[in-house]
N, C-alpha and C positions, 0 to 999 in steps of 0.2 A: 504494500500500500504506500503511496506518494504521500509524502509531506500535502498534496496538495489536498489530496483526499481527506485528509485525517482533518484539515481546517474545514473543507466545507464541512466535513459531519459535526464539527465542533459548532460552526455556527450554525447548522441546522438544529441541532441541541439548542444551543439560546436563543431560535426565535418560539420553536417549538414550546420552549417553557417561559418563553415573554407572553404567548398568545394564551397560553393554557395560564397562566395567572391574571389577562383580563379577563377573558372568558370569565372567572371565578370570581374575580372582583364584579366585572357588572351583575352578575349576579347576584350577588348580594347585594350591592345598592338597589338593583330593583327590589329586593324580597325587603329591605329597610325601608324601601319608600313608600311601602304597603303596610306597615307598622303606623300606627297613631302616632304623631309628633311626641317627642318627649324630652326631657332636660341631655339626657345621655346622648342623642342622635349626631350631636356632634362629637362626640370624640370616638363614637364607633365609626363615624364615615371619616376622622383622622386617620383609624388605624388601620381600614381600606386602603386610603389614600399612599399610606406612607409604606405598607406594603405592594402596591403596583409601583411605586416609585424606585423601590430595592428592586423587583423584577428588573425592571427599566434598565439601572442602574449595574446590574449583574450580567444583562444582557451586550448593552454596551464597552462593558467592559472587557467582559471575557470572549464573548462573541466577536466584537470589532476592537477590542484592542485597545477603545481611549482611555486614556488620563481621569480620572476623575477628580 
């Protein structure tokens, strides 16, 4: 197997688990939006938030390579 191979499978790896953790995020935001408003709803849609942001963030990194 080529160097060249082993990178795309690497970055098919992190788009695969970029996509598979929005997918899971908006799903939950929809299933939260369907919840009666409450004091909490913000900081469970923070830890949505800041978990599709680490997907993001793991993907661009390891996947492409940048700097963070």
């Amino acid at each position: 197997m080529t160097s060249e191979t082993r990178e795309l499978r690497s970055l098919r790896k992190h788009l695969r688990d970029l996509t598979k953790m929005v997918r899971l995020v908006v799903k939950a935001i929809d299933a939260e939006m369907d919840l009666p408003p409450d004091s909490e709803r913000g900081k469970r849609m923070a830890r949505l938030t800041n978990a599709l942001e680490l997907a993001n963030d793991q993907a661009r990194h390891f996947g492409l390579g940048e700097k963070l």
